[in-house]
C-alpha positions in Angstrom: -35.8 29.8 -30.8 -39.6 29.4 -29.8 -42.3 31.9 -29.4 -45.2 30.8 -26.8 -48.3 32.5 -26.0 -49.0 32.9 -22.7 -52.8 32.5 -21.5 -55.7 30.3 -21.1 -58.0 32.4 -22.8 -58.7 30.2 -25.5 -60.6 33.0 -27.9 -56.6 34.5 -28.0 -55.0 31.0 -28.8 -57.6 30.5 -31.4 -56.5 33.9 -32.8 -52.9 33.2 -32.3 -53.3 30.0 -33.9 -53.7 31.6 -37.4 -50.5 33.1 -36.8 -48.6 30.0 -38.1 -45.0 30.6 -36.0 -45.9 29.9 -33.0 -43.8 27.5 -31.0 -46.8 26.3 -28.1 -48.7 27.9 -25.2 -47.7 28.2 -21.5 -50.8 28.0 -18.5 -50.4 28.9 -15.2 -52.8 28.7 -12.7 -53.8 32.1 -12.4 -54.2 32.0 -16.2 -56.3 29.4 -16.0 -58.3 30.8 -13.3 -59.2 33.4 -15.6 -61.0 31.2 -18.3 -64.5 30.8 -18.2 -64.1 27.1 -18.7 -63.1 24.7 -15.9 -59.2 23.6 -16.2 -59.3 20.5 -17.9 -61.8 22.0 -21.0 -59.4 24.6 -21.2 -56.4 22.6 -21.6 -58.3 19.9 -23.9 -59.5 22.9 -26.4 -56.0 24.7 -26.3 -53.9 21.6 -27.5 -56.3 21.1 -29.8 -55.7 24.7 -31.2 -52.2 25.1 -31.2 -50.1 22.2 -32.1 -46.8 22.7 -30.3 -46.0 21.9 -26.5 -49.0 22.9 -24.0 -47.6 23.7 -20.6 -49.7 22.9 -17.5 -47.9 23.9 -14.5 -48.4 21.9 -10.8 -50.3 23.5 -8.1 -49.6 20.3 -5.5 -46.6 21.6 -3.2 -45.4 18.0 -2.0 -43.7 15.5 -3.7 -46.3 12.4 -3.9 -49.3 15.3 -5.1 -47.0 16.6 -7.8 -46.4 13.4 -9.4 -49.9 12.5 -9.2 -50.7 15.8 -10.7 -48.3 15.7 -13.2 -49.3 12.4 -14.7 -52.9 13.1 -14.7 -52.0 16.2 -16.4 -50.2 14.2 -19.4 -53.5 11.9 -19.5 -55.5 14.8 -20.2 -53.2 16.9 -22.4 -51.2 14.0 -24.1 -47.8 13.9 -25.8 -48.0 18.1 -26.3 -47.3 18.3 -22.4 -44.8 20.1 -20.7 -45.0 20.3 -17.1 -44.4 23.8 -15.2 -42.4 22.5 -11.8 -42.0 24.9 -9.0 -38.2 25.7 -8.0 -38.9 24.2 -4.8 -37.1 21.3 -2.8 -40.1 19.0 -3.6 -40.3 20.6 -7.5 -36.9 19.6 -8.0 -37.5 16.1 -6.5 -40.3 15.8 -9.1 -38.2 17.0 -12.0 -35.9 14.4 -11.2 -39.0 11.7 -11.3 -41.3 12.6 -13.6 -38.8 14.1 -16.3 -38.1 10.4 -17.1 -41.4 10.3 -19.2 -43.1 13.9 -19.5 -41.1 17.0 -20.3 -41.1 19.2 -17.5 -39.7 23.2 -17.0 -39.1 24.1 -14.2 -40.4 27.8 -12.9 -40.5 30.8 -11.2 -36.3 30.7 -11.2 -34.6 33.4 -9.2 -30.8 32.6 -9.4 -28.8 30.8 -11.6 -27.9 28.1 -8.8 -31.5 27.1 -9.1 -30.9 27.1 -13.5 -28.1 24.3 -12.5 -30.4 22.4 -10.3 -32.8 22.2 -12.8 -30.3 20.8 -15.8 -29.2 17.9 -13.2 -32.7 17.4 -12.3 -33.2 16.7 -16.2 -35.4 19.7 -16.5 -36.2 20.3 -20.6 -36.5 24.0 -19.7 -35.6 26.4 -17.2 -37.8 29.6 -16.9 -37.0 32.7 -15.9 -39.5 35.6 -15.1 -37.5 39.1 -16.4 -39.6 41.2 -15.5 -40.5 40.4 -12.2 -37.0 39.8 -11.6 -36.2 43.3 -12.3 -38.6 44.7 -9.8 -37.3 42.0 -6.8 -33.6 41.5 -7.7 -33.1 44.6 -9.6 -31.8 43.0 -13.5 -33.9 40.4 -15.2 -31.7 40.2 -18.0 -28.4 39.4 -15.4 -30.4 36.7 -14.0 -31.1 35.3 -17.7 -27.2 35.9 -18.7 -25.7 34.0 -15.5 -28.7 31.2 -16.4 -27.2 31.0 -19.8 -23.9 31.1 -18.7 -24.8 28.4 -16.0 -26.6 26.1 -18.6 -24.0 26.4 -21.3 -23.4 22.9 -22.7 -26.2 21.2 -20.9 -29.6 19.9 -22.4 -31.8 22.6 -20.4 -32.8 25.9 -22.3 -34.1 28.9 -21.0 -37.4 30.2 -21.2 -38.1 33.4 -20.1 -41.5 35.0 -19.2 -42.9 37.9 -17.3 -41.9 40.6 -20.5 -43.8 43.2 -21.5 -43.0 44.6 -24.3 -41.0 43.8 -27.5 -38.3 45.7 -26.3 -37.6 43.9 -22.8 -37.9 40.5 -25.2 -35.7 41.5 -27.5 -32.9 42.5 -24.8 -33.9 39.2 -23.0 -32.9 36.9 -26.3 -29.6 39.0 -26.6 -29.0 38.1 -22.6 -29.4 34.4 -23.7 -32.8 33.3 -23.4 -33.5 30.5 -26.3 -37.7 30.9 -25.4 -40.1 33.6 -25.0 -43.5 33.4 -23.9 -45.6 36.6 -24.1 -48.9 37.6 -23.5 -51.3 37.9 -26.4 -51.1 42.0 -26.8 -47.2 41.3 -26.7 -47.1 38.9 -29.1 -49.2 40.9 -32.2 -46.8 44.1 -31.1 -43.9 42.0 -31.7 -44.6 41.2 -35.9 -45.3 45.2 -36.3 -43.9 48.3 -36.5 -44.8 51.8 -37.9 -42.1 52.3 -40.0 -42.7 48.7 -41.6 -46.5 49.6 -42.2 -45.5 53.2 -44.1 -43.0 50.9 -46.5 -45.3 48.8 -47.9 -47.9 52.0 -48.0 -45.6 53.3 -50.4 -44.9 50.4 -52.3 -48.8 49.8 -52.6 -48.8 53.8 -54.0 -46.2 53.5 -56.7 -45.6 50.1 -57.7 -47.5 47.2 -59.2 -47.7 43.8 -58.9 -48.6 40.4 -60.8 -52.3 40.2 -59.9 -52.8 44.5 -60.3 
């Protein structure tokens, strides 16, 4: 199992880097959007803060522009890259080429057809967004369980985004997922809980220790 941050702010990856168990970080293009650096800074300075995968994901929407993008996106990233494919016609056509040499997931799934496409297109990941999935198809975690179900035995594994809360990722892992990647607020809420804090409050109160 891997735990991804999700953004392309890179003040939260350089906080999220102290964390020391974290698996990568996953871009999109609205993510990246949001940065106050141009996209290829951002991606420089975020592979250079966490050490794991880096996923840049296409924005061409034919064939010949998403291979062109796709390798100058491993150029600028380097061996860390993973590719974000749309499940398109053309995406899969690219999966099937570029997957040869750069990792690639393919995104924005919406049925587990698509999960099966993706595994015979040689996809490294297939991504799933829950919680968007919920609100258009009524049950992200079905999709992820037929995805898992799909995938079973074959070299693509599921990672799921779109989750808000500990809660919705917790229930996604248990529907199959073997990824997560969460946004920053997500992410600290999911190494906390109240219950956790008051334990160790109490050991602090009546115990001791080998330094006092």
């Amino acid at each position: 199992m891997g735990i991804y941050l999700d953004t392309a702010i890179v003040a939260e990856a350089k906080e999220a880097s102290k964390f020391g168990w974290l698996s990568g970080i996953t871009t999109n293009p609205t993510l990246l959007a949001k940065s106050d650096l141009s996209p290829d800074v951002t991606l420089k300075q975020l592979a250079k803060l966490i050490p794991g995968e880096v996923y840049y994901q296409l924005t061409a929407s034919d064939f010949d522009g998403m291979v062109a993008e796709g390798k100058a996106a491993f150029e600028l990233i380097g061996q860390q890259t993973v590719l974000k494919v749309p499940a398109t016609a053309a995406g899969f056509q690219a999966v099937a080429h570029l997957s040869r040499e750069i990792p690639c997931a393919v995104t924005a799934i919406y049925s587990a057809a698509q999960a099966a496409v993706s595994a015979e297109a040689g996809a490294k990941y297939a991504i799933a967004y829950v919680n968007r999935a919920t609100r258009l198809l009524g049950d992200g975690f079905a999709l992820v369980q037929d995805m898992a179900n799909v995938l079973h035995k074959t070299n693509t594994e599921i990672l799921a985004a779109s989750i808000k809360s500990p809660e919705e990722a917790v229930k996604t892992l248990l529907a199959g997922a073997h990824h997560l990647t969460l946004p920053f607020d997500v992410l600290q809420a999911m190494a906390v809980h109240e219950l956790s804090q008051q334990t160790m409050e109490e050991f602090a109160k009546n115990g001791r220790g080998i330094l006092g």
